[in-house]
C-alpha positions in Angstrom: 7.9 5.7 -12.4 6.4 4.0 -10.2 4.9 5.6 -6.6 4.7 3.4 -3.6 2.7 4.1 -0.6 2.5 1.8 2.3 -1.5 1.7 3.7 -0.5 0.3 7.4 -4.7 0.0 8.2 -4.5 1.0 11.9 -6.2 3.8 14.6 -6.8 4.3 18.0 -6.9 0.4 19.5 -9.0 -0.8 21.1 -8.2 -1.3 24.6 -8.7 -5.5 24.3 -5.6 -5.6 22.0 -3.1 -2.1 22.4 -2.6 0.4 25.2 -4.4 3.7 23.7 -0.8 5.6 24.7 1.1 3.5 22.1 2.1 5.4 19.2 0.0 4.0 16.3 1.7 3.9 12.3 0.0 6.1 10.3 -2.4 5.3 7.3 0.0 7.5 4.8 3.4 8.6 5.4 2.8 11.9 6.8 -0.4 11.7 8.0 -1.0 12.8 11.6 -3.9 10.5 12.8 -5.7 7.3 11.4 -9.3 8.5 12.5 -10.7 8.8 9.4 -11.3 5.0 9.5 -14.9 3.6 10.7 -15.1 -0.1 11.9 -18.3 -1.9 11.7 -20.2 -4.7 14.0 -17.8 -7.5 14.4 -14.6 -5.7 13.8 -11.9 -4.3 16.0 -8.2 -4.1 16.0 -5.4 -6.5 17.3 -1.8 -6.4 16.9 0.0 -8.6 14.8 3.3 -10.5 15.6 4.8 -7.4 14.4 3.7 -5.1 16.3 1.6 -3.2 13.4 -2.1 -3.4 13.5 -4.0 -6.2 12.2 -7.7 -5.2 11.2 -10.2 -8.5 12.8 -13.6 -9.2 11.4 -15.2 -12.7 13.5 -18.8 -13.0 12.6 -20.6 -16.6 14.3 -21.2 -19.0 11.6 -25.6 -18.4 13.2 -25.4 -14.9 12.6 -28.1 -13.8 10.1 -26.0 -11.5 8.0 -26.9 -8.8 5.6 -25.8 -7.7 1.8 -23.0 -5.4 3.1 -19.0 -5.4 4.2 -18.0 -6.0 7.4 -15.1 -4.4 8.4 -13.0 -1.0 7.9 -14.1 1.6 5.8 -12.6 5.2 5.0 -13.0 8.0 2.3 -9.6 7.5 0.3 -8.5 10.8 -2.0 -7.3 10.0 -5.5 -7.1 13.1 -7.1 -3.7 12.2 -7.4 -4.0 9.3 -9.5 -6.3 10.5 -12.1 -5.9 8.8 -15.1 -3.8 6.3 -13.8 -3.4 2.6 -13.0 -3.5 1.5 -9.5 -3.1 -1.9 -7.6 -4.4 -1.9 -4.0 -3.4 -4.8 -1.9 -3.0 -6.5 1.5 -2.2 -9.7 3.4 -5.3 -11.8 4.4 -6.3 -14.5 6.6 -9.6 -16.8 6.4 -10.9 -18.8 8.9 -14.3 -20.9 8.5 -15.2 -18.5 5.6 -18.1 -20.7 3.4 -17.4 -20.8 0.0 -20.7 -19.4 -1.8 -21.9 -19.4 -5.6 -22.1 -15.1 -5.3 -18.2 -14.9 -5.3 -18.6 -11.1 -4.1 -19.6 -12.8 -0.8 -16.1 -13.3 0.2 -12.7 -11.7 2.4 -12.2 -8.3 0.4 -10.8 -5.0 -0.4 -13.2 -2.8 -2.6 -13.2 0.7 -3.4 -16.8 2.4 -4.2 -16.2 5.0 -6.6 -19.1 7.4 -7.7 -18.8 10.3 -10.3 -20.1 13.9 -9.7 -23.0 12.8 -11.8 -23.6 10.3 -9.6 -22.7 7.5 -11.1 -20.9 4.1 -9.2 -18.6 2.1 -10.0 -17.4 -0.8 -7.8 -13.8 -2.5 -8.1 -13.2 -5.5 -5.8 -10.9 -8.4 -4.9 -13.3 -11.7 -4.8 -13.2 -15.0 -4.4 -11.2 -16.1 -0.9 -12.9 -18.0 1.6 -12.0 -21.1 3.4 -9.6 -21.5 5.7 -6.3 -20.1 4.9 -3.2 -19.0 5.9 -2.1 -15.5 4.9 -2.6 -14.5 1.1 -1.9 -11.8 -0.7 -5.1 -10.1 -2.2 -5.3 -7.8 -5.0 -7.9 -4.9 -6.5 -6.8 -2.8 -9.5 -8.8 -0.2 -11.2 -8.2 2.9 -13.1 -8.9 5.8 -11.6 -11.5 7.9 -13.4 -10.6 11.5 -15.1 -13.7 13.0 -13.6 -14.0 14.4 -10.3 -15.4 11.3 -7.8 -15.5 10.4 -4.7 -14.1 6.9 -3.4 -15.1 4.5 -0.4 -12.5 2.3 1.1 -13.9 -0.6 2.4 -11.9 -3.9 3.6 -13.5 -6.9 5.5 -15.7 -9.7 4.6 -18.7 -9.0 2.8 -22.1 -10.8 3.1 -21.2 -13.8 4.7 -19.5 -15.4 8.2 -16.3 -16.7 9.4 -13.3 -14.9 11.0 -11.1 -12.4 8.6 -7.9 -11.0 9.5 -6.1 -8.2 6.9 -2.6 -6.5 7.5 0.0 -4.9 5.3 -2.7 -2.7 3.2 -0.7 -1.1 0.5 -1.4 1.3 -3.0 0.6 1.0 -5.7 0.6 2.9 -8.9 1.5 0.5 -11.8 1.1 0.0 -15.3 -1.6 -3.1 -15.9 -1.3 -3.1 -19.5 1.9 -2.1 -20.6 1.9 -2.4 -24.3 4.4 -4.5 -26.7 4.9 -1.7 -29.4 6.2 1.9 -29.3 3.7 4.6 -30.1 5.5 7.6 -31.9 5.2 10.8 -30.9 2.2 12.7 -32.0 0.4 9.3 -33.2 -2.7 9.5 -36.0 -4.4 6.5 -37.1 -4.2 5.8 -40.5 -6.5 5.0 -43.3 -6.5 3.8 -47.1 -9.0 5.6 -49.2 -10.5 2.0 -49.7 -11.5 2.4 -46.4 -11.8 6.4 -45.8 -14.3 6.0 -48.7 -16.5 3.3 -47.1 -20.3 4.4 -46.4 -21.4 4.3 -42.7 -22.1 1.5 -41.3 -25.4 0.9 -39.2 -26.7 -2.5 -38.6 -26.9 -5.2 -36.0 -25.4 -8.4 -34.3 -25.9 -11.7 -36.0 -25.9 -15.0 -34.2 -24.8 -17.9 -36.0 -25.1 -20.8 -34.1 -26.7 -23.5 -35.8 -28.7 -24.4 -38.9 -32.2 -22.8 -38.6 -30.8 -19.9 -36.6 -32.0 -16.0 -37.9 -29.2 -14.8 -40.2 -27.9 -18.4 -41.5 -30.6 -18.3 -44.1 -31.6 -16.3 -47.3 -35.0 -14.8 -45.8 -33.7 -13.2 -42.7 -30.8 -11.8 -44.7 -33.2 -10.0 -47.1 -35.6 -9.0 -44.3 -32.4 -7.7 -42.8 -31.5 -5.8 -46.6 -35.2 -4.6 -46.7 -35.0 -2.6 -43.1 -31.5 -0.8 -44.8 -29.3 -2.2 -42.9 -25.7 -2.5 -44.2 -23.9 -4.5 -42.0 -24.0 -8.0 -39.7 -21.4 -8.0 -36.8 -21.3 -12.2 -37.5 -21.1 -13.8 -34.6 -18.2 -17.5 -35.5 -19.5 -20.1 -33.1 -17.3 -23.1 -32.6 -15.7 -25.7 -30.2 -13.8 -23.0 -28.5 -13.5 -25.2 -25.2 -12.1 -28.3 -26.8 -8.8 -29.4 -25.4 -8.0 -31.1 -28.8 -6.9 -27.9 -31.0 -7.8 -30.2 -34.5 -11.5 -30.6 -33.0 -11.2 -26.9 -31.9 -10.4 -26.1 -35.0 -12.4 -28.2 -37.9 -15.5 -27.1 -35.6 -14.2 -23.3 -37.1 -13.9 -24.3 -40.2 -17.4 -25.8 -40.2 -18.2 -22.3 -38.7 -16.5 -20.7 -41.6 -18.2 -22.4 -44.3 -21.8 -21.5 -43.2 -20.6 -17.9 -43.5 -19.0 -18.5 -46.6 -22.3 -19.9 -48.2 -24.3 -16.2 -47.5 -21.7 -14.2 -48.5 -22.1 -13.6 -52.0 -25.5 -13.0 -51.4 -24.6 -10.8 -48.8 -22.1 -8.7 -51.1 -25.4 -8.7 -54.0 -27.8 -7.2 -50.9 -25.1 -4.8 -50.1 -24.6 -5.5 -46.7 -21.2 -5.9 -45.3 -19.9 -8.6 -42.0 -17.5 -8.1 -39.5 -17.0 -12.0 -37.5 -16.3 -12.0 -34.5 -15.6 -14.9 -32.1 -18.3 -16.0 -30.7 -15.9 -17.6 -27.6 -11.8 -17.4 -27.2 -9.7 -20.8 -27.0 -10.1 -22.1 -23.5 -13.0 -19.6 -22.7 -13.2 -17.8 -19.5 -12.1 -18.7 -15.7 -15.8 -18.3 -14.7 -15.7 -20.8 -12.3 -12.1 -21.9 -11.0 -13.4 -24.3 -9.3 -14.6 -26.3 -12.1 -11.2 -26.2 -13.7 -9.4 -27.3 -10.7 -7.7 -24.6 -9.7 -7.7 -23.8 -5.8 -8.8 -20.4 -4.1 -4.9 -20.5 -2.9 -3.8 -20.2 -6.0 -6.8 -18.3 -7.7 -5.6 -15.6 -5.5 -1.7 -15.7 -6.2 -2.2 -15.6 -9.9 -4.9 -13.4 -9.9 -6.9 -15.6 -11.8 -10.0 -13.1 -12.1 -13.3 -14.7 -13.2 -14.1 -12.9 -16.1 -10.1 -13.3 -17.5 -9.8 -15.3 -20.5 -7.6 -18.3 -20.0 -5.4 -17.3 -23.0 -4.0 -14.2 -21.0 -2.3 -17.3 -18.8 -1.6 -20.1 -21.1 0.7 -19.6 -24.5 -0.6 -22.7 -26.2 -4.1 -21.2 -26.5 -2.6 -18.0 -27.1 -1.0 -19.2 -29.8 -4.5 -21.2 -30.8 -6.5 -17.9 -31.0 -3.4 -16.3 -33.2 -3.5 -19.2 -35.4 -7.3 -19.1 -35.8 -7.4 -15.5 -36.8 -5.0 -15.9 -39.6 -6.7 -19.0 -40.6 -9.9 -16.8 -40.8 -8.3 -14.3 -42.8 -7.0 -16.2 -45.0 -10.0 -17.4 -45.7 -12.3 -14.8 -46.0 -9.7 -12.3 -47.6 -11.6 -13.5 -51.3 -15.1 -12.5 -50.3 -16.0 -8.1 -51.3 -18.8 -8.4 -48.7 -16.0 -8.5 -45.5 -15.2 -5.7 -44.3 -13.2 -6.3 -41.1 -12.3 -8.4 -38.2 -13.3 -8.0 -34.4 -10.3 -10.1 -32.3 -11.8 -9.7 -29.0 -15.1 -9.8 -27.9 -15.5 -7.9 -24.5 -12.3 -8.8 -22.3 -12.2 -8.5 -18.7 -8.8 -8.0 -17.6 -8.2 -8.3 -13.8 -5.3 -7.3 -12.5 -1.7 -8.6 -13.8 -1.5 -11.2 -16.1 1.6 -13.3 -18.5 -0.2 -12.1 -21.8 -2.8 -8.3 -21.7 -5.7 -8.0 -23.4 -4.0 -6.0 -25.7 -0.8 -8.0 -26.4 -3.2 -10.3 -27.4 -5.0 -8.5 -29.8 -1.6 -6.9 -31.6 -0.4 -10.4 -32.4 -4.1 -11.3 -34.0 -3.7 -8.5 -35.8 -0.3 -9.2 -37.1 -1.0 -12.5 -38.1 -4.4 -10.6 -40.0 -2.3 -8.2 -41.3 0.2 -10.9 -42.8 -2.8 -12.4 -44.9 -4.8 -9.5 -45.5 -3.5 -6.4 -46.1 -6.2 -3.6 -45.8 -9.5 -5.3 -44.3 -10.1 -3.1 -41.0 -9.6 -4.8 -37.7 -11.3 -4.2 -34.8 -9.8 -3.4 -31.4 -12.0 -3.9 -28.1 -11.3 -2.0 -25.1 -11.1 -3.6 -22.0 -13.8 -4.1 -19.0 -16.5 -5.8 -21.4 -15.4 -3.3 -24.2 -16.5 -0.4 -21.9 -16.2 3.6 -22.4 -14.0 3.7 -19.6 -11.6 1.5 -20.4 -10.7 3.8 -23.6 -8.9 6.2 -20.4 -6.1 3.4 -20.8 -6.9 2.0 -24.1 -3.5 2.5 -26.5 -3.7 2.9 -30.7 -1.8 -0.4 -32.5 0.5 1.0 -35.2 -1.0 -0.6 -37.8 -3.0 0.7 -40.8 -6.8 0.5 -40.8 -7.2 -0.7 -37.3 -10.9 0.9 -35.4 -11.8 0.8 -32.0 -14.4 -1.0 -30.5 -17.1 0.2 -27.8 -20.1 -1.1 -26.3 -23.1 0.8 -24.4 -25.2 -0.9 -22.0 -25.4 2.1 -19.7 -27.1 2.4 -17.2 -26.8 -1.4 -16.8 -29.9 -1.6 -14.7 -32.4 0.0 -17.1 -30.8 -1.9 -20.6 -31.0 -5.3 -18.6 -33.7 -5.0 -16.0 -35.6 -8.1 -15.7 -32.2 -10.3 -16.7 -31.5 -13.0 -14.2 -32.5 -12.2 -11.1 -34.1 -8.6 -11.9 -36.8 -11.0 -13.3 -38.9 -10.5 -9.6 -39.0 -6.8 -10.3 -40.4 -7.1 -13.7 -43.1 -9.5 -12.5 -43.9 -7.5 -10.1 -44.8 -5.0 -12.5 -42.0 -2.5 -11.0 -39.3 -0.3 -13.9 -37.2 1.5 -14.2 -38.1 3.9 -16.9 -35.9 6.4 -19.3 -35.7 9.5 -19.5 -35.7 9.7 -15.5 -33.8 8.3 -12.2 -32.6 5.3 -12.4 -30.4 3.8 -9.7 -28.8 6.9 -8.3 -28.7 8.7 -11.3 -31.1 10.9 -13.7 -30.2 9.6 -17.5 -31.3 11.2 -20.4 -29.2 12.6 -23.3 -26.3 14.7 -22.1 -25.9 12.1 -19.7 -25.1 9.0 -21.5 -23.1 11.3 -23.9 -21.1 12.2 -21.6 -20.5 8.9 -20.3 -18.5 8.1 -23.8 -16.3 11.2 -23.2 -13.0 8.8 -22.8 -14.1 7.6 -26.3 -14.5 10.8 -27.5 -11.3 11.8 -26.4 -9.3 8.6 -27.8 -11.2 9.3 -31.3 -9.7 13.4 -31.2 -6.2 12.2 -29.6 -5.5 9.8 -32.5 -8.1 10.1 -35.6 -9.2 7.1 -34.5 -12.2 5.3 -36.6 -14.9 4.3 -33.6 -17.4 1.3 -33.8 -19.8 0.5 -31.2 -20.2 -3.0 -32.0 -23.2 -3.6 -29.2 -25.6 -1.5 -28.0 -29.7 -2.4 -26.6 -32.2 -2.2 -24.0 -34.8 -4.8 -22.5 -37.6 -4.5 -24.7 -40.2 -3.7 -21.9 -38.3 -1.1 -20.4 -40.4 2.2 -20.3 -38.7 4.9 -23.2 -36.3 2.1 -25.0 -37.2 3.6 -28.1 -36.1 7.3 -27.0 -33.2 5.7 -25.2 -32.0 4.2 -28.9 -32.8 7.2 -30.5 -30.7 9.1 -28.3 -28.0 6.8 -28.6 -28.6 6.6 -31.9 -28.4 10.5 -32.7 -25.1 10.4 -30.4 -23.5 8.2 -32.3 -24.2 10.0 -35.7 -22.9 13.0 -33.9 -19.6 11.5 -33.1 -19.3 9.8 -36.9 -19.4 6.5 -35.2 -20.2 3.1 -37.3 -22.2 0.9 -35.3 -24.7 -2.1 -34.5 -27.4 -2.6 -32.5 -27.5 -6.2 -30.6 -28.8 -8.1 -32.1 -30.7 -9.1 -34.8 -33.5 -12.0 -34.6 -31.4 -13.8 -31.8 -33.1 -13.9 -27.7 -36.5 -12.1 -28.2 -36.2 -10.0 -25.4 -33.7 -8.1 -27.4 -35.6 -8.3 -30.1 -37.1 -5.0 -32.3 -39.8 -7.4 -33.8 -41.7 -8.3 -30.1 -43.6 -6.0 -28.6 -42.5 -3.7 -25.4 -44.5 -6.1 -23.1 -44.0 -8.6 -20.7 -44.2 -11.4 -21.7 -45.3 -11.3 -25.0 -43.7 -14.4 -26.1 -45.1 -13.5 -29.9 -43.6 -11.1 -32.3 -45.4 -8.2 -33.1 -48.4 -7.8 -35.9 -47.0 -4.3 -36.7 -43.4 -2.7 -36.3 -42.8 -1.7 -32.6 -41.7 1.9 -31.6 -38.1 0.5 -31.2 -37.9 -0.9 -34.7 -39.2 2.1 -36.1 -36.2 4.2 -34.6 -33.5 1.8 -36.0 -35.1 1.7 -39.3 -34.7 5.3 -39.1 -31.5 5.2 -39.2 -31.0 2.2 -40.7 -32.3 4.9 -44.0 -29.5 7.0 -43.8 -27.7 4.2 -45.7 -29.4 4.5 -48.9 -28.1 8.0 -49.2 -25.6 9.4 -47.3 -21.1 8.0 -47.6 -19.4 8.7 -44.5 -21.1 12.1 -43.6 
């Protein structure tokens, strides 16, 4: 059931906009006082038509500003919500707020949570500038299992304008209510096709274009020769197209260079799991472009990262449609293994179709042409541990669960887009060690795939990390992969490391140097832990 709390943001006035003596609404029901809120340069209090308090950031449009929020901020206690689902939100005015290409530098509400290991995670609205009338805004995260601590921070962040906010509110809700009852006491299940399946231990594949690693007979023998067993394929096509029949001949042209390596595939032994390289209609990564206003951007929800499809049923029904087309294709070839229907969604906030309604009518269709290939679920939030908290089991036969491990983000990608400086300037971070706020080694980034863990106990679940690297300069990749390596053959986990012969910098065949636009005359100290384990697979099942 659902538990409503009204956030009224107000405190002591200031003396410009209320007489100190008036009786000022609490921040909860109950609570005696409002002083636990600090207000920053620029910020004060007036009161709104109302009478309730109206929280008022006005920063000149010449003010130098720096990379931080403007406006309220407060410790906010959710021990109470713990493994749940909550939606904070709150009525908000823009006035001569520039629109900039960082869309974090915007009119917000964000909540800075940070584990007892130290560990932060930020959840924010985005995205609203201009000059608008009042608009609802919305954040929703899920709150963490593990003790934390959470910032509460509303304003305008990192840029200039005047902000007004009003009405702050916390709402527990369910964001992904699921389309399918789960029975009581749950276990996946398995055939013995599949319970009988060796590991699986090997490595991204792009497939682009002609000419690209893995589309030819060399690479794939290379790829045999190291041990590994199995190509996450990446199906490249005109995902974008408006025209569904070019959308979809471009996958079929997809499909046939696949088809053309797989027996050869099935003779080196190693299995492939496609995956879409994008979703029909692609991502809202800039609104803008796709003429949607920052009005409505906001009302819908319309997230940046969201997939179109979780708005529009036509190319909903396009990506259903192309996964049964796949499978019905493919269902001939011995060398696939499975399907992956969703390559890291980003969910934000409420939307017509959830990331997994989406995914459970894939897999029907799937399931409808192929009977026992596996199918690959991806949790939400770029198929992050976390997300597992919230993640729920389809009740199908042979479906896995998908994770991918990039943490800590700034060591695996330091030196990717703008990080680039650092890297030139000869400045790492290194592992094992502190990086960002947090020492990493080990225990540590087991323990950061505890909701994963727990999810694989709860249900029996069969867990795959599809994606997992670091920047090949970084000090200690190699015992960062063999750590992560070690964990996952702990946990009985298939897996594939991103990615083979694609963007060099991921690369095990280029040496742990920057530049280094050359590969390597001898095997680095990162290829030499993969093919490590890469071995296994010429001896061991499913041990």
């Amino acid at each position: 059931m659902k538990r409503i709390f009204a956030l009224f943001l107000s405190m002591i006035l200031s003396a410009a906009a209320m007489n100190p003596s008036e009786t000022v609404p609490p921040f909860f029901p109950g609570d005696s006082d409002n002083s636990k809120w600090e207000l920053s340069q620029y910020t004060s209090w007036e009161k709104g038509e109302d009478g309730s308090p109206v929280l008022k950031v006005n920063i000149p449009s010449w003010t130098e500003v720096v990379n931080t929020t403007y406006g309220g901020s407060r410790t906010l206690d959710l021990s109470a919500y713990r493994g749940r689902q909550i939606v904070l939100s709150a009525e908000i005015e823009v006035d001569q707020v520039p629109a900039r290409k960082e869309t974090f530098r915007s009119a917000k509400i964000m909540v800075c949570h940070r584990t007892s290991e130290g560990v932060r995670y930020i959840s924010s609205s985005f995205a609203f500038w201009g000059s608008q009338s009042w608009k609802k805004q919305f954040l929703t995260m899920f709150v963490p299992f593990a003790e934390s601590k959470n910032t509460l921070l509303v304003g305008l962040q990192y840029n200039t304008g005047i902000v007004r906010i009003r009405n702050l509110r916390l709402e527990e809700k369910d964001l992904f209510p699921v389309p399918f009852k789960i029975p009581k006491n749950f276990r996946c299940e398995y055939t013995e096709n599949i319970k009988n399946t060796p590991r699986l231990r090997g490595a991204g594949c792009i497939s682009g274009s002609d000419g690209i690693p893995c589309t030819n007979e060399k690479d794939a023998r290379d790829f045999a020769a190291l041990g590994g067993n199995v190509f996450r394929w990446w199906l490249f096509y005109d995902a974008l197209n408006s025209d569904f029949r070019v959308m979809e001949r471009s996958l079929e042209q997809a499909l046939e260079k696949l088809e053309k390596l797989l027996p050869l595939y099935e003779k080196l032994g190693i299995r492939v799991i496609p995956v879409l390289g994008a979703l029909p209609g692609g991502r809202y990564s800039n609104p803008l472009k796709l003429g949607i206003t920052d009005a409505q951007q906001s009302e819908k929800e319309h997230g940046a990262l969201n997939f179109r499809l979780y708005f529009d049923q036509k190319l909903l029904d396009a990506y259903v449609r192309i996964w049964r087309k796949i499978a019905r294709r493919l269902k001939q070839y011995p060398a696939v293994y499975g399907y992956s229907v969703m390559n890291e969604p980003t969910q934000i906030g409420e939307v017509p179709y959830n990331y997994l309604f989406c995914q459970y009518l894939a897999a029907k269709a799937i399931r409808e042409e192929d009977p026992e290939r596996m199918i690959y679920i991806a949790a939400n939030d770029w198929d992050s541990a976390h997300a597992f908290s919230y993640l729920k089991p389809l009740p199908l036969k042979n479906i896995g669960y998908e994770v991918h491990m990039y943490i800590p983000y700034e060591y695996t990608h330091q030196g990717v887009g703008d990080s680039i400086a650092r890297i030139k300037e000869g400045k790492f971070f290194s592992y094992p060690g502190k990086i960002g706020d947090s020492v990493y080694n080990r225990s540590v980034l087991k323990k950061q795939l505890d909701a994963v863990v727990r999810f694989q106990k709860k249900y029996g679940a069969r867990i795959y990390c599809g994606e997992f690297s670091v920047i090949r300069w970084a000090p200690g990749g190699a015992q960062y992969l063999d750590d992560l390596c070690s964990i996952f053959e702990e946990l009985g986990w298939d897996w594939a490391y991103h990615c083979y012969r694609e963007w060099l910098n991921w690369s095990l065949e280029y040496p742990s140097a920057y530049p280094a636009p050359d590969p390597a005359e001898k095997p680095t100290d990162r290829m030499k832990v993969i093919q490590r384990y890469f071995q296994k697979n010429r001896s061991d099942s499913r041990k």
